[in-house]
C-alpha positions in Angstrom: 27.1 -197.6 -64.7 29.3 -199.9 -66.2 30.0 -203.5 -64.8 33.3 -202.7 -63.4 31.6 -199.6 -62.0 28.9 -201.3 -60.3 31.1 -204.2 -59.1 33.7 -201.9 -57.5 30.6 -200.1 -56.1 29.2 -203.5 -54.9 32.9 -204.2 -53.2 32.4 -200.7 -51.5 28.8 -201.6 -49.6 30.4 -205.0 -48.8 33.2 -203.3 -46.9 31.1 -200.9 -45.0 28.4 -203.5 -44.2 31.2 -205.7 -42.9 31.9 -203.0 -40.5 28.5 -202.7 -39.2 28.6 -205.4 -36.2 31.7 -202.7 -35.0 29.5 -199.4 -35.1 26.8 -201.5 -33.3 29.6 -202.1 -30.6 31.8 -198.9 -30.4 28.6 -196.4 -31.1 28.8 -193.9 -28.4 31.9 -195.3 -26.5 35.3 -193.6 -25.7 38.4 -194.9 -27.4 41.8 -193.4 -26.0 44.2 -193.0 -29.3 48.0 -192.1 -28.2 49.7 -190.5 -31.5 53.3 -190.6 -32.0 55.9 -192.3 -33.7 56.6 -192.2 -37.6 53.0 -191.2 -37.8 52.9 -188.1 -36.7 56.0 -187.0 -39.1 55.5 -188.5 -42.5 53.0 -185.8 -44.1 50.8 -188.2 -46.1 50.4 -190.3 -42.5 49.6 -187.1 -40.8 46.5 -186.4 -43.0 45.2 -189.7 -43.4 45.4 -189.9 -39.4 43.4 -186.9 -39.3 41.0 -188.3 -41.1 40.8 -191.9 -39.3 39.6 -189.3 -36.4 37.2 -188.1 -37.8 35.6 -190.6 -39.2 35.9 -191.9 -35.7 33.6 -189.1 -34.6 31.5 -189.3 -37.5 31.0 -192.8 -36.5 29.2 -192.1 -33.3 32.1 -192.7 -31.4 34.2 -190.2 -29.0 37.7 -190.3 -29.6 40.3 -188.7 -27.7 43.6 -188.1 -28.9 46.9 -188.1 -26.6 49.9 -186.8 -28.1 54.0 -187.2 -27.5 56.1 -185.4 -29.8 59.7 -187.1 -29.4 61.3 -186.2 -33.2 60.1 -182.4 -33.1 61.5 -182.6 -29.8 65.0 -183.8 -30.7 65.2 -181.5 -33.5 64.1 -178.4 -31.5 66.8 -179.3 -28.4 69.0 -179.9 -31.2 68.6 -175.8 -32.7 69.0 -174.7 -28.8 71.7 -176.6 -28.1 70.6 -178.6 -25.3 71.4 -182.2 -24.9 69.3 -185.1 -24.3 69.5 -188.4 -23.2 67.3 -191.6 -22.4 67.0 -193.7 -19.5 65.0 -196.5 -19.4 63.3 -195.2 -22.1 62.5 -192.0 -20.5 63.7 -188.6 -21.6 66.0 -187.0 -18.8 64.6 -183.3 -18.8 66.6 -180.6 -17.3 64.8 -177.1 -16.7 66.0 -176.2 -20.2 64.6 -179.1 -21.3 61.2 -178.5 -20.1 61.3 -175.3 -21.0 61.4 -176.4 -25.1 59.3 -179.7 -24.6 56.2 -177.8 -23.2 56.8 -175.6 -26.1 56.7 -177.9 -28.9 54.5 -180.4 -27.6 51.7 -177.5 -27.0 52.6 -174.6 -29.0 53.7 -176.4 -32.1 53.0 -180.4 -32.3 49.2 -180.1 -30.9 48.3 -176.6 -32.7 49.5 -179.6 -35.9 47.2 -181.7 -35.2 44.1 -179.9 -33.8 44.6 -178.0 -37.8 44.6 -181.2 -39.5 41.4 -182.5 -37.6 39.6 -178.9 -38.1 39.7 -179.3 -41.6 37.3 -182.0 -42.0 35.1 -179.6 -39.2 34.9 -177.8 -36.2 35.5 -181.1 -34.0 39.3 -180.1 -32.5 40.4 -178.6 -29.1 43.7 -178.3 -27.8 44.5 -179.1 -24.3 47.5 -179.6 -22.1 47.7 -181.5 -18.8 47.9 -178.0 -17.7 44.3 -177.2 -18.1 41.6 -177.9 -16.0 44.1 -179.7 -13.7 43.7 -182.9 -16.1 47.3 -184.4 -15.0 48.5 -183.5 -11.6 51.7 -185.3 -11.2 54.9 -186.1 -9.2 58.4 -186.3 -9.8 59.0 -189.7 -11.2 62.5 -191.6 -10.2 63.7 -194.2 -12.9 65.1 -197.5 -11.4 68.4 -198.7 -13.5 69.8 -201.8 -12.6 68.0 -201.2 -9.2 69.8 -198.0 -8.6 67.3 -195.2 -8.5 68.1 -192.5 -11.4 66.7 -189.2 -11.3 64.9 -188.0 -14.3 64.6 -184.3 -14.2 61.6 -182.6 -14.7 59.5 -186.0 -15.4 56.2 -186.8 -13.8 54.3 -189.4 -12.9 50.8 -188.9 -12.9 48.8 -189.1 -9.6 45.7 -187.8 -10.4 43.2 -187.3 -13.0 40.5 -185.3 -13.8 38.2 -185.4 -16.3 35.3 -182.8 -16.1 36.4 -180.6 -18.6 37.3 -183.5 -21.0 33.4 -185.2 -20.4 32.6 -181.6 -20.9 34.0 -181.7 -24.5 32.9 -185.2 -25.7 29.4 -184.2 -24.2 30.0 -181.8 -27.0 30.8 -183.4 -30.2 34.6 -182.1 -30.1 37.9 -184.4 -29.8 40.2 -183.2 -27.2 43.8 -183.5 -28.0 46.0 -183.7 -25.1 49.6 -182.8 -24.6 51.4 -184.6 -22.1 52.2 -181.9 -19.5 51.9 -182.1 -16.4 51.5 -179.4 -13.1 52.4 -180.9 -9.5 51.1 -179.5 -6.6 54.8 -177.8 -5.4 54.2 -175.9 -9.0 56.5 -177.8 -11.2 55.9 -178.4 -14.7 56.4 -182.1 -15.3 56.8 -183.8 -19.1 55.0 -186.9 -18.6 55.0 -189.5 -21.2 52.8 -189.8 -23.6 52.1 -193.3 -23.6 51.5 -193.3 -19.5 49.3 -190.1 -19.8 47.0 -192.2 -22.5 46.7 -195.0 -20.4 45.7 -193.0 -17.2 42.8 -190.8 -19.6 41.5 -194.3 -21.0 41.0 -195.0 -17.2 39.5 -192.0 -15.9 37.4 -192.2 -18.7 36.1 -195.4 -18.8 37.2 -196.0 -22.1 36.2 -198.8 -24.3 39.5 -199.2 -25.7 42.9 -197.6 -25.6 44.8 -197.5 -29.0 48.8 -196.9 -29.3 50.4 -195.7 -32.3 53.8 -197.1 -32.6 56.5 -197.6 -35.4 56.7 -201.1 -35.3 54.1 -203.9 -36.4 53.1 -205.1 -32.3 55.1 -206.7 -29.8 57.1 -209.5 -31.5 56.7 -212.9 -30.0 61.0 -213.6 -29.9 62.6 -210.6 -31.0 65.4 -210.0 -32.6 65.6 -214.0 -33.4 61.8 -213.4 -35.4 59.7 -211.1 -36.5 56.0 -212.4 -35.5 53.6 -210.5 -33.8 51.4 -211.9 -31.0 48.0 -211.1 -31.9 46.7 -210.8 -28.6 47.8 -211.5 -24.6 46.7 -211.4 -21.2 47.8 -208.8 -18.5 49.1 -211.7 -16.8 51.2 -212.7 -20.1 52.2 -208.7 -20.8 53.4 -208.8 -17.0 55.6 -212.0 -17.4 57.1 -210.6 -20.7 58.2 -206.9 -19.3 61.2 -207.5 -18.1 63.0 -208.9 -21.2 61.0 -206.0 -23.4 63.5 -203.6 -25.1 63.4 -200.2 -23.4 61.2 -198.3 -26.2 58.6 -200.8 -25.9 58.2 -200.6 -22.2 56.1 -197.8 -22.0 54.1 -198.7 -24.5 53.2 -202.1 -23.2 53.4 -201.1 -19.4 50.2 -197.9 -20.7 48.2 -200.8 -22.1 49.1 -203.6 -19.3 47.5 -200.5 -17.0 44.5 -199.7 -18.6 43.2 -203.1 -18.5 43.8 -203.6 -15.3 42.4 -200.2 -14.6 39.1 -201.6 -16.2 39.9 -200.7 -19.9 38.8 -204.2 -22.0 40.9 -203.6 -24.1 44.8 -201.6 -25.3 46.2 -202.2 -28.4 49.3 -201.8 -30.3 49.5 -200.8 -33.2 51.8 -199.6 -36.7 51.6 -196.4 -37.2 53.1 -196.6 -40.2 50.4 -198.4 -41.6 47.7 -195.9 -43.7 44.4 -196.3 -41.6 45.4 -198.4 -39.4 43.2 -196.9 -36.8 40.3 -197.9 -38.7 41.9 -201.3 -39.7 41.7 -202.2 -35.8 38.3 -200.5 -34.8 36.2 -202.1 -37.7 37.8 -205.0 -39.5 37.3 -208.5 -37.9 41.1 -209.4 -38.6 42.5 -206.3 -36.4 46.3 -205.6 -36.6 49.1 -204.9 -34.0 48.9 -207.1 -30.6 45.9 -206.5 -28.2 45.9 -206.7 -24.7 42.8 -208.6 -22.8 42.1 -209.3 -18.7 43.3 -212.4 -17.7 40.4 -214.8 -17.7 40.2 -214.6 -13.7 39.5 -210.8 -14.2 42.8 -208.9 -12.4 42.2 -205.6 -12.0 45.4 -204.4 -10.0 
């Protein structure tokens, strides 16, 4: 072995070793991962996401991956003809809608995934709200300059249950979810993705709930600057909301509930960014903005 050899060798046990205090923490816990964003489009992201996962499991830990699937989406209402519009950053789904979002998000965005995982090993299974009754949900009303709006075929989730998915970690397999929903009058609902991750972190007791996003966190005074706060109490999340732009609602309203649902902590974090999974699990610096309990422990 040559001496560049064994010092890039030497730099390669340093960085694992620095990851050991993490593994000691996050052996055999839960983290929640909501996928979506540029991430799950740009092929070279799509693999090395895949193989964040797994190394996840190989870790000891049990992750669980919850999907949306907003560009295929677009592109397939696009081919069918069939408008669509937002509302406070929620897509309005007709039954036509529905029809093609169920579709893609379980016949073509998770089959996507689940391959990409099952490369690396037999570790993948597919699941939709649908199954098991995971999500049951209820038509969700969207409040716009407080007039109520009606949404369509959109659920909010009302109950959750997790048998079949403990049944699967209890395992060794990584469930990926699609985020559809059945309510008890029969309906199909499409729920979003972030809100469905938030409510699995809870009803699984996870350690951590991780979001995927396209943009580095939440920015501390956007658009005037472009810093990220590193990390924020529910009670800070909850003062900031209403002057959030309507993308990043969601996103921060999913991880402002799992905390207080008992989650210690939801992150945010670039999807863009190769590994950034692993980046946030088992590096002290972390990336993206993390959400923490308010000192006097809320849990609302």
């Amino acid at each position: 072995m040559s001496a560049r050899e064994r010092k890039e060798a030497m730099a390669r046990a340093g960085t694992l070793i620095k990851a050991l205090p993490w593994l000691e923490r996050f052996h055999g816990t839960t983290v929640v991962i909501k996928y979506g964003g540029h991430a799950m489009t740009d092929e070279a992201l799509r693999h090395s996401f895949a193989e964040d996962v797994v190394f996840l499991r190989y870790a000891g830990l049990r992750p669980v991956v919850v999907h949306g699937g907003g560009p295929q989406i677009n592109s397939a209402l696009a081919r069918n003809g069939i408008d669509s519009t937002f509302t406070a950053g929620l897509r309005v789904t007709t039954p036509e809608a529905m029809e093609v979002v169920r579709m893609v998000l379980t016949g073509q965005v998770q089959r996507d995934v689940v391959g990409l995982v099952n490369r690396h090993g037999p570790f993948a299974i597919g699941m939709s709200g649908e199954d098991a009754n995971l999500f049951t949900a209820e038509r969700k009303q969207a409040v716009v300059d407080g007039v109520p709006v009606d949404l369509g075929q959109v659920g909010e989730i009302v109950e959750v249950q997790v048998g079949a998915l403990r049944a699967l970690l209890d395992d060794g397999r990584i469930p990926v979810i699609s985020s559809v929903a059945r309510g008890d009058d029969g309906e199909v609902y499409n729920v979003n993705a972030d809100t469905a991750a938030s409510a699995v972190a809870v009803a699984l007791d996870a350690a951590k709930l991780v979001v995927l996003t396209d943009v580095e966190g939440l920015y501390a005074d956007w658009p005037d600057s472009d810093d990220v706060i590193d990390r924020l109490t529910t009670d800070e999340l909850a003062a900031l909301l209403p002057d959030l732009s309507a993308g990043m609602v969601p996103k921060m309203e999913a991880c402002l509930t799992a905390v207080r649902g008992g989650v210690p902590q939801a992150h945010v974090l670039d999807g863009r960014v190769p590994h950034s999974l692993l980046l946030e699990i088992f590096t002290d610096e972390g990336i993206g903005t993390m959400v923490l309990p308010s000192p006097h422990g809320t849990t609302e």
